[in-house]
N, C-alpha and C positions, 0 to 999 in steps of 0.2 A: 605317355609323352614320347614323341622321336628323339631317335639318340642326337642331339648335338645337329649342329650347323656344317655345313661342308661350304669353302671358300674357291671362288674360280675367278678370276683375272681377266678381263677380257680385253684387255690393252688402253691406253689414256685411262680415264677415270671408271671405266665400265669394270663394273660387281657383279658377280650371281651369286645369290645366297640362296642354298638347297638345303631342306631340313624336312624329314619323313614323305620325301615325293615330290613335296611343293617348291617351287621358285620364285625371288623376288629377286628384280633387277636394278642396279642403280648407273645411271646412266652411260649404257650401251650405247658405243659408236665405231662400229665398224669397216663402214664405208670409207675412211682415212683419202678424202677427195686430196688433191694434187696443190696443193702452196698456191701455183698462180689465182686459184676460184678467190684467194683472199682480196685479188683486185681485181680480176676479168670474169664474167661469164655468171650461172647461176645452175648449180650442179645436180644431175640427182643420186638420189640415195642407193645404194647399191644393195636391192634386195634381196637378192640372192646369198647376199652373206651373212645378212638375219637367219633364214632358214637352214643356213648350212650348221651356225657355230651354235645356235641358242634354240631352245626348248622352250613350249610351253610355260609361260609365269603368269601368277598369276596377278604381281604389280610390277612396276615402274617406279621410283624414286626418280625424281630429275634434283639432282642441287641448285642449277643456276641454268638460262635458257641458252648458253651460247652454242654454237654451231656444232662444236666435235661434245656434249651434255645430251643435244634433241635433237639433230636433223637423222636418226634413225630412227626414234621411238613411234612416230605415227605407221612406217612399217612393223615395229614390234608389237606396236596395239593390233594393226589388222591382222597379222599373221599368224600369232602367239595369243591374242585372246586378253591382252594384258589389261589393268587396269591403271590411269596415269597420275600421280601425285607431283604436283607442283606449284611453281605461283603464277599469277596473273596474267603476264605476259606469256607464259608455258602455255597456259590455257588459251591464249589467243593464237598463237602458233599451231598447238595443236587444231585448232578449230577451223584453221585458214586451212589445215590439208587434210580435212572433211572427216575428221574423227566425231564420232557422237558426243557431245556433252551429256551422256550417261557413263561414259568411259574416263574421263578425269575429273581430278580432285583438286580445288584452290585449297592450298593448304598454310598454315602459317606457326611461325616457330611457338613452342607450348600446346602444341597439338599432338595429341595421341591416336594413333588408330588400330587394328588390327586387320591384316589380311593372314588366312591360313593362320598357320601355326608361326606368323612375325608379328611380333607386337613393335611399332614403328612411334619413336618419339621423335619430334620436330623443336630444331633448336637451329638459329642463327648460324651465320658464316659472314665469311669473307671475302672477296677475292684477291687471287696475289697483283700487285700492280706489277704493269712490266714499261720499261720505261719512264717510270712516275705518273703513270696514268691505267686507268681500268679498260680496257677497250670493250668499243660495243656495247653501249650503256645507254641507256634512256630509253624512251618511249618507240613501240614499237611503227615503222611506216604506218601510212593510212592506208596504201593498197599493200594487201599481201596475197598476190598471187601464186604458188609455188608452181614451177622450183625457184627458189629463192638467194637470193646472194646470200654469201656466208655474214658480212652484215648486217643483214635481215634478223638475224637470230639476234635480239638484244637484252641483254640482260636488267633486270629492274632489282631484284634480291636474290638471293644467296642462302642455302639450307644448311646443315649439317644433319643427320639423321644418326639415331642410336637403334640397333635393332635387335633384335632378343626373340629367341627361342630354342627349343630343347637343351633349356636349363643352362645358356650362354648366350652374351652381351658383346657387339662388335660394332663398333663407334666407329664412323664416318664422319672423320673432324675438320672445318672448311675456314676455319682461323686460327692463327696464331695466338689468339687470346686463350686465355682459361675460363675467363666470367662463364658459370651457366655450364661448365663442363660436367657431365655425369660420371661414375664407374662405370669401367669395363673392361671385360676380358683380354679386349683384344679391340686395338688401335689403329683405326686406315689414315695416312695422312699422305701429301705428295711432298715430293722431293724439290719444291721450287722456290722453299725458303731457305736459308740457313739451318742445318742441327741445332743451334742452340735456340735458335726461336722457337723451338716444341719445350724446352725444359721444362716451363713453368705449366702447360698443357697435360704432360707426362705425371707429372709430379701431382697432379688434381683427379686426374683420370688413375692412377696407378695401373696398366693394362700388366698382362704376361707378357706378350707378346705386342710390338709393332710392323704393320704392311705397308711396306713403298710401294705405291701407285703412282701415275700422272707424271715419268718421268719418262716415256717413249715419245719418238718424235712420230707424231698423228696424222703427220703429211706423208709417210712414206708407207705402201699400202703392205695389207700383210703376207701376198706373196713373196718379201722378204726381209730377211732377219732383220729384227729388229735394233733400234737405234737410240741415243740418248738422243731427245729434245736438245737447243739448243737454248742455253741460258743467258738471264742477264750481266753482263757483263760490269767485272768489281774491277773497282781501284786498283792496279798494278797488274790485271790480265790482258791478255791477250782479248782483240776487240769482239772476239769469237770463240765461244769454247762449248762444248757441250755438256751435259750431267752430266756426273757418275754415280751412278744409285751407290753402288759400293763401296766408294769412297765415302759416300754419304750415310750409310749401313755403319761403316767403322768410329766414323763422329760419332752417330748415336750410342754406339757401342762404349765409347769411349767415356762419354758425359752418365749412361746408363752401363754399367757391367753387369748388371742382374737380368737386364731385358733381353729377348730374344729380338733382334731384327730379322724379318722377313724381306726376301725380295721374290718377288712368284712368278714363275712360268707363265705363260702366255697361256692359256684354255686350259691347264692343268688343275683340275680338282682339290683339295688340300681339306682333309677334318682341322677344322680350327682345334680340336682338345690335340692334335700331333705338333700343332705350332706353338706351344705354350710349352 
């Protein structure tokens, strides 16, 4: 059996999980196109930086279809060889930019699968509202010609995925709820709810360790340093603020003292058994 899981960050929501050779990726997006494509124009995917940061895998996990989730994965498939797990609308995205329908999977929560040495269980999410609304939601256009507005990408559901191998369990959790939460070693969650909305999450899961993800700002590309996302704005702030993962890191810390929080380098490797 390979020793244990290796964890890599690959900026917004994007995972690589490596374990004895193999790779499984959860939705890579590195293109980080420019703010204006959210109203003007219809952008494309910046290939070259699939081939630059990531390696052969041999799947794709997508959570949910939105723009910075899939508008690089059909490069990951052609590049990388990957294979694609998502839902229904993923699968019609992918299909509009001429991926084989031997290469993705309609998948749905209470689903198990295996690729390599990942055993892959499928369990609900959620998305965070920003605004009091879900953006990008419903049925997908009737023509889908790419390149596609960032619109285009719409979302219909929402995954969380647990995944396991070499004798360790690392949860990709996509709601605030706990209904249906598994154990696991080790807990991925973003930074764009409150700390104390994970409590009862935490507490069901019991993980060693938790990973902040999803809280860089995905408009600003990675030629340079990175940035906090800008947040929705609470009662008594300022109209405009951005995260602080580390402010957010010290909450957690504060409600959990036994837990380790994580916050990870940007393409940096990590053995999940050193983050525990």
């Amino acid at each position: 059996m390979p020793d244990g899981m290796n964890f890599r960050w690959l900026g917004a929501a994007g995972v690589e999980l490596e374990c004895g050779g193999e790779r499984l990726l959860v939705d890579p997006y590195l293109s980080r196109v420019p703010f204006r494509y959210l109203f003007f124009g219809a952008p494309h995917p910046n290939r070259e930086l699939v081939l630059r940061h990531l390696s052969p895998a041999r799947a794709v996990l997508i959570t949910h279809p939105h723009f910075d989730h899939l508008m690089d994965v059909p490069a990951v498939c052609r590049k990388l060889g990957a294979t694609v797990y998502g839902s229904p609308n993923a699968n019609a995205l992918l299909l509009a930019h001429g991926i084989s329908s031997s290469k993705i999977r309609i998948i749905h929560p209470g689903d198990n699968f295996q690729e390599g040495p990942f055993s892959v269980d499928v369990f609900s999410g959620e998305h965070n509202r920003i605004g009091g609304i879900i953006p990008h939601i419903g049925r997908l256009p009737k023509q889908l010609n790419p390149p596609l507005k960032l619109s285009d990408f719409r979302m219909d559901c929402m995954y969380s995925y647990r995944v396991s191998a070499g004798g360790q369990s690392i949860l990709l959790w996509n709601t605030a709820s706990p209904v249906g939460a598994p154990a696991a070693d080790v807990l991925v969650i973003t930074a764009s709810r409150r700390p104390e909305a994970w409590r009862s999450v935490m507490e069901k899961v019991k993980p060693k360790a938790v990973i902040l993800i999803h809280w860089d700002d995905f408009f600003s590309p990675l030629d340079r340093p990175l940035r906090p996302m800008l947040a929705p704005p609470r009662l008594g702030d300022r109209i405009f603020r951005r995260m602080d993962p580390h402010e957010f890191a010290h909450s957690l810390e504060t409600i959990f003292p036994e837990e380790k929080i994580y916050i990870p380098d940007i393409f940096q490797s990590v053995a999940i058994n050193t983050i525990r």
